[in-house]
N, CA and C of each residue as an Amber inpcrd file, in Angstrom:
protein
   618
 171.7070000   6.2940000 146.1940000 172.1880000   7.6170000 145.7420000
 171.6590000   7.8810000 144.3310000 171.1070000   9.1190000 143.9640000
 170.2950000   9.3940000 142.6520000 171.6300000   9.5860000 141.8090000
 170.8220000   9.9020000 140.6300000 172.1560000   9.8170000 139.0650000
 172.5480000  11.0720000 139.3060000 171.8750000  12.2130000 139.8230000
 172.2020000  13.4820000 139.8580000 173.2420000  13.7440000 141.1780000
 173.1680000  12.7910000 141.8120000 174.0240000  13.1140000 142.9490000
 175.4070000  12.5390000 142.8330000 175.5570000  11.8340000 141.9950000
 176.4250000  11.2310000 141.8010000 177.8530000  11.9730000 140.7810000
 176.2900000  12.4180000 139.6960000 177.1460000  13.8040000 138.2640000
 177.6240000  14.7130000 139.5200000 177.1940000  15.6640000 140.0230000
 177.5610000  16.3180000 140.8740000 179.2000000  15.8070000 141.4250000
 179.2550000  14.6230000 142.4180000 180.5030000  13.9770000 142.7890000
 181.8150000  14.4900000 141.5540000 181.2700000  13.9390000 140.5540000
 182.3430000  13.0660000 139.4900000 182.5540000  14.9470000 139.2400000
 181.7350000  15.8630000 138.9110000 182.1730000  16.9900000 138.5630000
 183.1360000  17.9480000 139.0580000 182.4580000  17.5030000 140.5250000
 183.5100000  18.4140000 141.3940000 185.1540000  17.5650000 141.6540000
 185.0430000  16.6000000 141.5970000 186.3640000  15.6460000 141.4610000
 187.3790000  16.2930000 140.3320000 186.1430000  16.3410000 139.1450000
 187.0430000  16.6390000 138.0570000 187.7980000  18.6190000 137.7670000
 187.0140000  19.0560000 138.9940000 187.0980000  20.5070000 138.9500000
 188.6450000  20.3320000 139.8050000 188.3870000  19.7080000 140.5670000
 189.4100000  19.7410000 141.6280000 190.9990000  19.2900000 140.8480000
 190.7260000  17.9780000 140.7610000 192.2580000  17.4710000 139.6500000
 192.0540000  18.8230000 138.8580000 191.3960000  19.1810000 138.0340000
 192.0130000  20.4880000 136.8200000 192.7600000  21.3200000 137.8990000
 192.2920000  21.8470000 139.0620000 193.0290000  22.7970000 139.6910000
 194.4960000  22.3490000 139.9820000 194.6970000  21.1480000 140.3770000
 195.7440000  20.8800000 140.8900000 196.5780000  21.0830000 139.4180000
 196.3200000  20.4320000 138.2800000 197.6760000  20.4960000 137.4200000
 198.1780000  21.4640000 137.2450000 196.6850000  22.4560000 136.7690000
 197.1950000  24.0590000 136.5790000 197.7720000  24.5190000 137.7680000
 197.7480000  24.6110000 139.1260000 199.1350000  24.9240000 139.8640000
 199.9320000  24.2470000 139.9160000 200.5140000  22.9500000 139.5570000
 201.6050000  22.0180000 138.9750000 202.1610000  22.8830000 138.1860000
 201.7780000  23.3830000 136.6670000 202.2850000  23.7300000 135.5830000
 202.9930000  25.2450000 135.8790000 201.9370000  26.1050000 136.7910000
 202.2710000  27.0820000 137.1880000 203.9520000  27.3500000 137.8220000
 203.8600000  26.3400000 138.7790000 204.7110000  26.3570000 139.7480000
 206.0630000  25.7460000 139.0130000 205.6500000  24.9670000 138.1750000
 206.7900000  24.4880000 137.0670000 207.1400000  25.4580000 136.1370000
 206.6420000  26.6470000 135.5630000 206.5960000  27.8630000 135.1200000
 207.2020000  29.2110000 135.5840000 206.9450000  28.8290000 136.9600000
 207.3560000  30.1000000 137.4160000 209.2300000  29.7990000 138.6460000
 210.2950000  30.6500000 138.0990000 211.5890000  30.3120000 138.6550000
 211.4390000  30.6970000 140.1940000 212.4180000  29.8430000 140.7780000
 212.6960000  29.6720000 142.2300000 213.1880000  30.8780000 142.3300000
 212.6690000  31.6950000 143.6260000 213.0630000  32.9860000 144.2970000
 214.6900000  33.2150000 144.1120000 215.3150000  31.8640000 144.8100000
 216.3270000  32.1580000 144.6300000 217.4120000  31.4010000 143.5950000
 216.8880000  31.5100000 142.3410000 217.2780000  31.4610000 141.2920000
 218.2920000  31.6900000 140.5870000 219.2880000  32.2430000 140.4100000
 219.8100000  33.6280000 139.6450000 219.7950000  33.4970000 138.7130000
 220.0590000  35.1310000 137.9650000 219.0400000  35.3490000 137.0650000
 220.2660000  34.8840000 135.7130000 219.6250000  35.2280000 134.5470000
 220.9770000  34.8830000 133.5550000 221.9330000  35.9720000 133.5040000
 223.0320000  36.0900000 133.6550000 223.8460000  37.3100000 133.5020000
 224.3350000  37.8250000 131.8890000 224.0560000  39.0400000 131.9020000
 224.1050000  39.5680000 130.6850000 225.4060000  39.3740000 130.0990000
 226.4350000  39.0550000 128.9780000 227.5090000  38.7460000 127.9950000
 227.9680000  40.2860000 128.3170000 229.4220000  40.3240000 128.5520000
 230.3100000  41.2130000 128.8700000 230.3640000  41.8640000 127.4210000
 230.3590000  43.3590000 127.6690000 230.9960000  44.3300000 125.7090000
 232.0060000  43.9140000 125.5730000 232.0090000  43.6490000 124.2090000
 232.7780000  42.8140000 123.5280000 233.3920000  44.2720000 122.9150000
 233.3000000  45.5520000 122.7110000 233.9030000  46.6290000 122.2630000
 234.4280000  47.6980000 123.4190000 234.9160000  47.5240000 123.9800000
 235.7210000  48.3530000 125.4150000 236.4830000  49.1390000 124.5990000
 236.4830000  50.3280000 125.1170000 237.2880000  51.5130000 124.0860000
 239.0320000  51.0670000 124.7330000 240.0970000  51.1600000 123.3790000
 241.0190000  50.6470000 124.4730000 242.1450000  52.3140000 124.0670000
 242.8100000  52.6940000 125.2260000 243.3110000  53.7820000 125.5310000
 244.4450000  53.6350000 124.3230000 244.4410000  55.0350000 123.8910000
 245.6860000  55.2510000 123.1150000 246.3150000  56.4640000 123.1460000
 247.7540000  56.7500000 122.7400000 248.3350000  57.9460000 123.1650000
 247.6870000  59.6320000 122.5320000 247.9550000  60.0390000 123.3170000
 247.0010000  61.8610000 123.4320000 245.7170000  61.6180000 123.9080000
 244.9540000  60.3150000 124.4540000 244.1560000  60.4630000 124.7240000
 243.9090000  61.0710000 127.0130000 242.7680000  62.0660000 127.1320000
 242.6200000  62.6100000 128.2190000 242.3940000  61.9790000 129.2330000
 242.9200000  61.0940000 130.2560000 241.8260000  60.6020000 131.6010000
 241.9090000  60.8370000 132.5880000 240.4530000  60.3750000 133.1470000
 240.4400000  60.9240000 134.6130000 240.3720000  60.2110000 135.7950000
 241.3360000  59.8870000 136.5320000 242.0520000  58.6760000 137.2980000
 241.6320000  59.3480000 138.8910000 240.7790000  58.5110000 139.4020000
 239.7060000  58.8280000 140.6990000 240.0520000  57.4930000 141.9250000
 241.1570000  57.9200000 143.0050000 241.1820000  57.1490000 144.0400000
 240.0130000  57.5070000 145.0800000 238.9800000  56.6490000 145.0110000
 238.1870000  57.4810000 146.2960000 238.8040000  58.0870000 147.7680000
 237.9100000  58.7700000 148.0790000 238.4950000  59.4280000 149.4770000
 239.8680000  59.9140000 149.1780000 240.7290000  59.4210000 148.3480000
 242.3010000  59.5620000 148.5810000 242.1500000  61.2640000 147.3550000
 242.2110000  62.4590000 147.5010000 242.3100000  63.6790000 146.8660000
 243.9600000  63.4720000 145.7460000 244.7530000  63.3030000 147.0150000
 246.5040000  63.2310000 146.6120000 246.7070000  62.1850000 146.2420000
 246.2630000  61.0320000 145.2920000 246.3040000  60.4070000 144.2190000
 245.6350000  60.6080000 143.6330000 244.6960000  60.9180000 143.2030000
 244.0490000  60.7970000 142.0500000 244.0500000  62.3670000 141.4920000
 243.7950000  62.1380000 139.8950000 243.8410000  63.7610000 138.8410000
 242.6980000  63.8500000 138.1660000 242.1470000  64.7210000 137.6710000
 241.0700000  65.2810000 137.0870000 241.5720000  65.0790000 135.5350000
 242.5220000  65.2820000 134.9500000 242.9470000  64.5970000 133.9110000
 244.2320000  64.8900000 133.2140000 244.5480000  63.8900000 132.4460000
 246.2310000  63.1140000 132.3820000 246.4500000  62.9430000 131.1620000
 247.0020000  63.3790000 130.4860000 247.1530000  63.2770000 128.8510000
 248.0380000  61.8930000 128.8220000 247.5010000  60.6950000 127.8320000
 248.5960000  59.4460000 127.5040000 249.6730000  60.3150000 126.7800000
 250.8270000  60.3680000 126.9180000 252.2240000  60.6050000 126.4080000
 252.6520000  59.6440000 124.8650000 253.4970000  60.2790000 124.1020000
 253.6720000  59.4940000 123.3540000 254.0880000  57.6460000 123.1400000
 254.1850000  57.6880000 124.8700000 255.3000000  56.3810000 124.9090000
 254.7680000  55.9260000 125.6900000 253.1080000  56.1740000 125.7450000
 251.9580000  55.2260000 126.2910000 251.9270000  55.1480000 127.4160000
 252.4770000  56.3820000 128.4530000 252.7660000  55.9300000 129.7520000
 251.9240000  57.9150000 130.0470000 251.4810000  57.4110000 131.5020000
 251.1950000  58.9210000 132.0200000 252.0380000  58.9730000 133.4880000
 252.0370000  59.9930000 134.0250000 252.4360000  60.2830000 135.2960000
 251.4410000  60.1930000 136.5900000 251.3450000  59.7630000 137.5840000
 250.4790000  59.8040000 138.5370000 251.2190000  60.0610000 140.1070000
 250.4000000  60.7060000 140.7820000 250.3540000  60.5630000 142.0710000
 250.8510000  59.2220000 142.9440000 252.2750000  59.3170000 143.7750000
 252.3440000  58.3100000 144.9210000 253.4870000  57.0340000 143.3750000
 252.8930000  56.5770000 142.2050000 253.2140000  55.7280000 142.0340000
 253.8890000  55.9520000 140.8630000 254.0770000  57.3930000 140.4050000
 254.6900000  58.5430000 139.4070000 254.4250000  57.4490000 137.6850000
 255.0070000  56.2320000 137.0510000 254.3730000  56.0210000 135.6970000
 254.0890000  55.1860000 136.1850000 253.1360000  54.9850000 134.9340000
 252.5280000  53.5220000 134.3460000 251.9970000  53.6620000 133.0150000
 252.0040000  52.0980000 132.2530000 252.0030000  51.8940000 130.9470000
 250.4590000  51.9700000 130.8690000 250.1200000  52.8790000 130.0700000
 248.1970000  52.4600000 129.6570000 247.9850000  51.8280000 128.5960000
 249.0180000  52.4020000 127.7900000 248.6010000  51.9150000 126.0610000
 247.6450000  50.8500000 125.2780000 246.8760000  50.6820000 124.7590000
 246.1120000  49.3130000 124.8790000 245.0270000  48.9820000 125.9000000
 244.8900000  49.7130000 126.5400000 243.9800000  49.1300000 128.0790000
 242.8390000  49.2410000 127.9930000 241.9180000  48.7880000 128.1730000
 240.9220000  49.2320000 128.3320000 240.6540000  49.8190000 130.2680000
 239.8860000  51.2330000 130.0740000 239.4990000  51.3650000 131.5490000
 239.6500000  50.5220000 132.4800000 238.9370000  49.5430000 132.2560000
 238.3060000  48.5260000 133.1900000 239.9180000  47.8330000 133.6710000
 240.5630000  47.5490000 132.6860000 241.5890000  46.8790000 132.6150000
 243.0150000  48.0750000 133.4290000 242.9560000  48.8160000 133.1640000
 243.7740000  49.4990000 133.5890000 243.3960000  50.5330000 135.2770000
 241.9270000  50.5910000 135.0650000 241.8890000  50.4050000 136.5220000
 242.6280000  49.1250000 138.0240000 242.1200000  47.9130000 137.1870000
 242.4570000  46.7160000 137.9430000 244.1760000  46.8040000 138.1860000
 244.9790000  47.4260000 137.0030000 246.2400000  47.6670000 137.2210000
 246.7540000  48.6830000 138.0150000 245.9450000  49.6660000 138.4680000
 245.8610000  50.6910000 138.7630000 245.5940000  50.5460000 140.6860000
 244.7110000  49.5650000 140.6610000 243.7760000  48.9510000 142.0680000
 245.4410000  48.4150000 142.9300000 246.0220000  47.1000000 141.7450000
 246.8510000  46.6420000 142.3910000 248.2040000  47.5430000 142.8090000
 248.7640000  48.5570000 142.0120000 249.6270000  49.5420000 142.1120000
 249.3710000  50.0490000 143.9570000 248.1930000  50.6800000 143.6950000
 247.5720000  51.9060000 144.5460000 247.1910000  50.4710000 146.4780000
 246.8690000  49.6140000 146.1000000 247.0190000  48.7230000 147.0570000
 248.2660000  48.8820000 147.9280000 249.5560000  48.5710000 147.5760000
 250.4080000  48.1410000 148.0420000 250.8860000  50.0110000 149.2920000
 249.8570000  51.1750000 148.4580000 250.3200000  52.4210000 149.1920000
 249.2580000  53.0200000 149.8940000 247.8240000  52.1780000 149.4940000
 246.5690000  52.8860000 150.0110000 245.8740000  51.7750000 150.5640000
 245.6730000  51.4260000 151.7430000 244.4870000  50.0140000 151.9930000
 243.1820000  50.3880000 151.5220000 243.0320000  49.2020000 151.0910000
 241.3920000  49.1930000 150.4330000 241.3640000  49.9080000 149.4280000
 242.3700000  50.2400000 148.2930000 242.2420000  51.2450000 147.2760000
 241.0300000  50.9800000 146.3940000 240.3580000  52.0340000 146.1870000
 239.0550000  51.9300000 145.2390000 239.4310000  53.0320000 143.8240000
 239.7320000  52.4860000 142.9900000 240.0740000  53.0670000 141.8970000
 238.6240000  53.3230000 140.6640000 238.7620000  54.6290000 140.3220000
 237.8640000  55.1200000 138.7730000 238.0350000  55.2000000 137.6100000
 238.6510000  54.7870000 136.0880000 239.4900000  55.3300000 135.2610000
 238.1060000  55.6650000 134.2410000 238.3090000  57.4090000 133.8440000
 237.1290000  57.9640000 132.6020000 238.1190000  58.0770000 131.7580000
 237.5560000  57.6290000 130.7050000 238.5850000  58.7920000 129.6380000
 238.0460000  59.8200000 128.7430000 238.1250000  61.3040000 129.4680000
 237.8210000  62.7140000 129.5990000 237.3280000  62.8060000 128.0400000
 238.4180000  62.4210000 127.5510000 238.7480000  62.9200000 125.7210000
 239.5240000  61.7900000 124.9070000 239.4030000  61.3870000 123.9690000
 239.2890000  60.1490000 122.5830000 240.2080000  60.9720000 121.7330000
 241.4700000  61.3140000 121.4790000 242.4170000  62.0770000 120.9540000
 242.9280000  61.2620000 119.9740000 243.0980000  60.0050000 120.5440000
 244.0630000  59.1040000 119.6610000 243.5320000  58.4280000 118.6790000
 242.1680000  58.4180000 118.4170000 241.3110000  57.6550000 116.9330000
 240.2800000  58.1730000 116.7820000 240.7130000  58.4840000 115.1900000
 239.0490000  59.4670000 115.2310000 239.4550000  59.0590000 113.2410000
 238.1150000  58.9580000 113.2100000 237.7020000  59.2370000 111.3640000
 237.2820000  60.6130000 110.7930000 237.0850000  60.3880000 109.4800000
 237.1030000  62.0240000 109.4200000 235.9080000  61.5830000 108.0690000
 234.7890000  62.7870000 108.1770000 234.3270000  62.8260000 107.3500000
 234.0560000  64.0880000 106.6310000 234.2520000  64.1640000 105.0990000
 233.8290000  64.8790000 103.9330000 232.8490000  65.2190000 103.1310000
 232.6880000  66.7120000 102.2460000 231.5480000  66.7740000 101.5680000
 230.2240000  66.8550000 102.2900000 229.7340000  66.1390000 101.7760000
 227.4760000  66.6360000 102.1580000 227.0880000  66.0740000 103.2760000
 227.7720000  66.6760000 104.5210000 227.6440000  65.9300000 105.4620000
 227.4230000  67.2390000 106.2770000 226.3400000  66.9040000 107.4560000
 225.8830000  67.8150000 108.5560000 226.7700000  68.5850000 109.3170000
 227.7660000  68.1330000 109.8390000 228.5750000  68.5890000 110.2570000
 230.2110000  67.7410000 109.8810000 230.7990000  67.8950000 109.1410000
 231.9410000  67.3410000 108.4740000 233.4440000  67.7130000 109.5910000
 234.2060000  66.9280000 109.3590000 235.0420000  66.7750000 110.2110000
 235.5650000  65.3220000 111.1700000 236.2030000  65.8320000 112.0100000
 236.6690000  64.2410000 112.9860000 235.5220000  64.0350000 113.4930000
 235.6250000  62.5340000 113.6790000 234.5670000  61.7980000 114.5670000
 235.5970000  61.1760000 115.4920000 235.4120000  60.9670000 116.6670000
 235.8080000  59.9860000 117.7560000 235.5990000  58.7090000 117.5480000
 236.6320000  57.8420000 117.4980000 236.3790000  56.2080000 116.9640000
 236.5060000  55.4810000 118.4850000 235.3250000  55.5990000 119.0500000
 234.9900000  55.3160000 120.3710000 234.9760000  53.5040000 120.3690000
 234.8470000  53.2930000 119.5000000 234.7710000  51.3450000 119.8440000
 235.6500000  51.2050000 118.3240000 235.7990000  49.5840000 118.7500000
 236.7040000  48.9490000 117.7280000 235.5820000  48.5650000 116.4070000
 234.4700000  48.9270000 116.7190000 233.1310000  48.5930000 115.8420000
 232.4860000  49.5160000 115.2990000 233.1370000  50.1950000 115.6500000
 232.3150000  51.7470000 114.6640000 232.3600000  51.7710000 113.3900000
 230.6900000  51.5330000 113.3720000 230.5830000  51.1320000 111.5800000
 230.0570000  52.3020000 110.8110000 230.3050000  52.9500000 109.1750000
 230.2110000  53.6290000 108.4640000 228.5940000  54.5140000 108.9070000
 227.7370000  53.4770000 108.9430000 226.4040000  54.2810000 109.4140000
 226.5670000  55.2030000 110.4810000 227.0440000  54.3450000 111.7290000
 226.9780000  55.3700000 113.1160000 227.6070000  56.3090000 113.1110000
 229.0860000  56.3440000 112.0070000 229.9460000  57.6140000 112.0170000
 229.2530000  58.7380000 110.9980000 228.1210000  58.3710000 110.5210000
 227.6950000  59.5820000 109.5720000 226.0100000  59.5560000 110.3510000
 225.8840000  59.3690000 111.7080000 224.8230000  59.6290000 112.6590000
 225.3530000  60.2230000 113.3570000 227.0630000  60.2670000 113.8970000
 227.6790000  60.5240000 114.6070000 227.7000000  61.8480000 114.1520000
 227.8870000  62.5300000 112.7790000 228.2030000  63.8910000 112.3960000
 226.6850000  64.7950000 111.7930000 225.5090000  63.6200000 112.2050000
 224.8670000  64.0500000 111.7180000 223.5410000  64.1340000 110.7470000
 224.1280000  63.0120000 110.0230000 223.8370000  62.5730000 109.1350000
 224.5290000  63.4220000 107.3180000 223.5460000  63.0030000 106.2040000
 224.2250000  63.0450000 105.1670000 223.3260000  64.4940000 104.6890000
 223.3900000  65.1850000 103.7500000 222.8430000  66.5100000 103.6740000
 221.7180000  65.8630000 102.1580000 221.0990000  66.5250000 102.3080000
 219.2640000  66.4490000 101.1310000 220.1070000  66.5210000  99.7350000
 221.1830000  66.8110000  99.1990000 221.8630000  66.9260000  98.6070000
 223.1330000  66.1840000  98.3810000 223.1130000  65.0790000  99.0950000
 223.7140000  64.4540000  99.2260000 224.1290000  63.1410000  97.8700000
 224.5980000  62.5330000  97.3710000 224.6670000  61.4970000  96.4590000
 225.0300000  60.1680000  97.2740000 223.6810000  59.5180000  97.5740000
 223.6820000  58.9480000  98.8810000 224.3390000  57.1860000  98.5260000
 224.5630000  56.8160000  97.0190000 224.3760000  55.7420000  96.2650000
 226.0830000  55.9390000  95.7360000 226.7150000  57.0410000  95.9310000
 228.2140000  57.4340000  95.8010000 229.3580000  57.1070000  96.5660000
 228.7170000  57.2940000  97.8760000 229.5330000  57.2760000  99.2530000
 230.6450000  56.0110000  99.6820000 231.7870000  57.0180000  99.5800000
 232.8800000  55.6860000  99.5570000 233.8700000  56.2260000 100.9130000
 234.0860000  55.1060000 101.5090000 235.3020000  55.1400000 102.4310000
 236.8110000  55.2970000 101.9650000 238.0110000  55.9940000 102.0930000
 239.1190000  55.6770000 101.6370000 239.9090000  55.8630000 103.1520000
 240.5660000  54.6760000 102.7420000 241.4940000  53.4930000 103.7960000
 242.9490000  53.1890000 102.9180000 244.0500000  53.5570000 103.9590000
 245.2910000  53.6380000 103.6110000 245.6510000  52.4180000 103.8230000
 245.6620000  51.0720000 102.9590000 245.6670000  49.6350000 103.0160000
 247.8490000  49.5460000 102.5660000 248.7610000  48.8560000 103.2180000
 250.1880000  48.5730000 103.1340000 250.1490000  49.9850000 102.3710000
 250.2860000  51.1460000 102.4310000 250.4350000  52.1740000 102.1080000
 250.0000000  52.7270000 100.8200000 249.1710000  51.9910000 100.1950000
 248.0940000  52.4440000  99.1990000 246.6880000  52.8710000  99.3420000
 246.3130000  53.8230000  99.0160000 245.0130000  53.9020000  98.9300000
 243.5500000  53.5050000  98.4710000 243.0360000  52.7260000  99.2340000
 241.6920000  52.5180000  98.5120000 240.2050000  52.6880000  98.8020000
 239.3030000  52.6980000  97.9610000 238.1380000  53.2060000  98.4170000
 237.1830000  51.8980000  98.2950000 236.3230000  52.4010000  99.4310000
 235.3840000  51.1410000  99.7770000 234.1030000  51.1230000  99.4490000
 233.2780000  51.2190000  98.7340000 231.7150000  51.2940000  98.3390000
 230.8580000  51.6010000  99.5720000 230.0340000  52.5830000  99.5130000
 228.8570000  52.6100000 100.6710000 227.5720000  53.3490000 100.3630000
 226.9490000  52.1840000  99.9590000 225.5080000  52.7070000  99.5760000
 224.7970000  52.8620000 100.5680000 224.2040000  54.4660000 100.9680000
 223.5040000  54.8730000 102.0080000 222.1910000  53.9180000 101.9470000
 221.2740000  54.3410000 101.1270000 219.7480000  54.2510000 101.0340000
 219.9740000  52.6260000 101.0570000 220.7340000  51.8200000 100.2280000
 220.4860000  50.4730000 100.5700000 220.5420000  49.7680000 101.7580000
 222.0100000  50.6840000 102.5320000 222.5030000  49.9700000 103.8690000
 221.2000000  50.0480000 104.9090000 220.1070000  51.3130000 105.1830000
 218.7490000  51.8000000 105.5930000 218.3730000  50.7610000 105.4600000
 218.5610000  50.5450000 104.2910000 216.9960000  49.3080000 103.4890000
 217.6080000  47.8690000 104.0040000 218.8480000  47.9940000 104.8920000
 218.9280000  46.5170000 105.0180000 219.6520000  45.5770000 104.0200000
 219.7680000  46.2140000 102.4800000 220.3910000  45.7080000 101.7770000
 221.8240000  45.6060000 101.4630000 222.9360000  44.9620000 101.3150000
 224.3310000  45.0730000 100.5930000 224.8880000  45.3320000 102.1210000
 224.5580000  44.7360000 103.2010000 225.2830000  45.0090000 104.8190000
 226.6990000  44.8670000 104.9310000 227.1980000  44.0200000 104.1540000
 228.7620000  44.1860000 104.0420000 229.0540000  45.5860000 103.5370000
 229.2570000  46.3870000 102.4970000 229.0310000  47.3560000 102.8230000
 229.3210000  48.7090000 104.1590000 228.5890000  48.1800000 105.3010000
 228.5880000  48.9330000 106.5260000 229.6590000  48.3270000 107.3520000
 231.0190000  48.7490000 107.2820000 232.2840000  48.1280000 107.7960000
 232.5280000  48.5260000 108.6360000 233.1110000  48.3100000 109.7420000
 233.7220000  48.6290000 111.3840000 234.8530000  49.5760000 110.5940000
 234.7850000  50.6950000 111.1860000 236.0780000  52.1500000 110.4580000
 237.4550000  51.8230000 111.2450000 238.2780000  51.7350000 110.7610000
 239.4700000  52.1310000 111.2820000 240.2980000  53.2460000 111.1400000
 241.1390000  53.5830000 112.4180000 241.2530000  54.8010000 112.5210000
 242.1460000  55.6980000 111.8860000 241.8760000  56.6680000 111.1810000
 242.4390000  57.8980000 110.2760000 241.4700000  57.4680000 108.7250000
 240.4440000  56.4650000 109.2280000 239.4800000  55.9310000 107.7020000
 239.1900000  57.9690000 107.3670000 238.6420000  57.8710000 105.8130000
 237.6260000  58.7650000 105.6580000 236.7320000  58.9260000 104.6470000
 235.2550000  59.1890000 105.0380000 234.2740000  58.8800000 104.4420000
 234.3430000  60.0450000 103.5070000 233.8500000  59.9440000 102.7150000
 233.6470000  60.6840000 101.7400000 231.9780000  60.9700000 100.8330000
 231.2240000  61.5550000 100.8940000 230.0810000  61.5820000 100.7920000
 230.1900000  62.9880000  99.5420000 229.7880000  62.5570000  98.3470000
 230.1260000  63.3940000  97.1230000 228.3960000  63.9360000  97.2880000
């Protein structure tokens, strides 16, 4: 056998092993069909129902339970169809559907329950001064931070004193104001600063 016939051999040998690892690595690379996949981390901010707020409580198929919308009462309870109260106060949708599922069970088989809430009555911030549109904001999550509520209205006006901007928060029944530097919080800088609002907060933008 010549030297050339031999290079030839050893080459194609060595073509062959390369193929195999690279579909080794591949196949080690790529996840099993039936895999599952990673499941995404549940919101950690669920709006949770509070009194005057609007909802809209949807038994499928069933017309004569369910309402188009239900004002929470002062005493955290609404009226419904078939099962006349129940406590919402605190709930989140999700949560007060499931209370809602088990209620509506015991009078509807297979109850499939919806809970919206129409209108956000019961927490809202309020903002002041050089602001786009000034007034209540809806405090839709327990995380609604100073930025989103002045994106929420708008933003701050060209005239604005953007390096001024203070929150005032009724702390054991005193008042105090909280620092909020616009242009820095943008810039990423002084992030404490950008605080989750609580509700009846109000911004103040001089």
């Amino acid at each position: 056998m010549s030297d050339n016939s031999v290079m030839r051999r050893v080459h194609r040998a060595a073509v062959i092993v390369s193929l195999c690892i690279g579909v080794a690595v591949v196949a080690a690379q790529t996840p099993a069909a039936n895999t599952p996949a990673a499941q995404s981390p549940p919101a950690s901010d669920e709006y949770h129902i509070g009194a005057g707020d609007v909802l809209e409580i949807n038994v499928w198929n069933e017309p004569q339970a369910s309402v188009a919308a239900v004002a929470v009462r002062p005493d955290g309870k609404v009226s419904l169809p078939l099962i006349k109260e129940i406590d919402v106060l605190g709930q989140t949708p999700m949560e007060l559907q499931r209370a809602l599922t088990a209620r509506f069970e015991k009078l509807i088989r297979g109850a499939d329950v919806t809970v919206v809430v129409k209108e956000i009555r019961s927490k809202k911030v309020y903002l002041v001064g050089k602001v786009t549109k000034p007034g209540p904001v809806p405090l839709v999550s327990d995380h609604m931070t100073v930025l989103q509520a002045l994106a929420e209205c708008g933003g701050v006006s060209q005239f604005a004193k953007r390096g001024k901007i203070y929150v005032l928060r009724t702390d054991n029944g005193k008042q105090v104001k909280l620092p909020f530097d616009y242009n820095a919080v943008i810039k990423g800088e002084h992030m404490e600063q950008n605080i989750a609002l609580l509700p009846d907060d109000t911004i103040v933008v001089p």
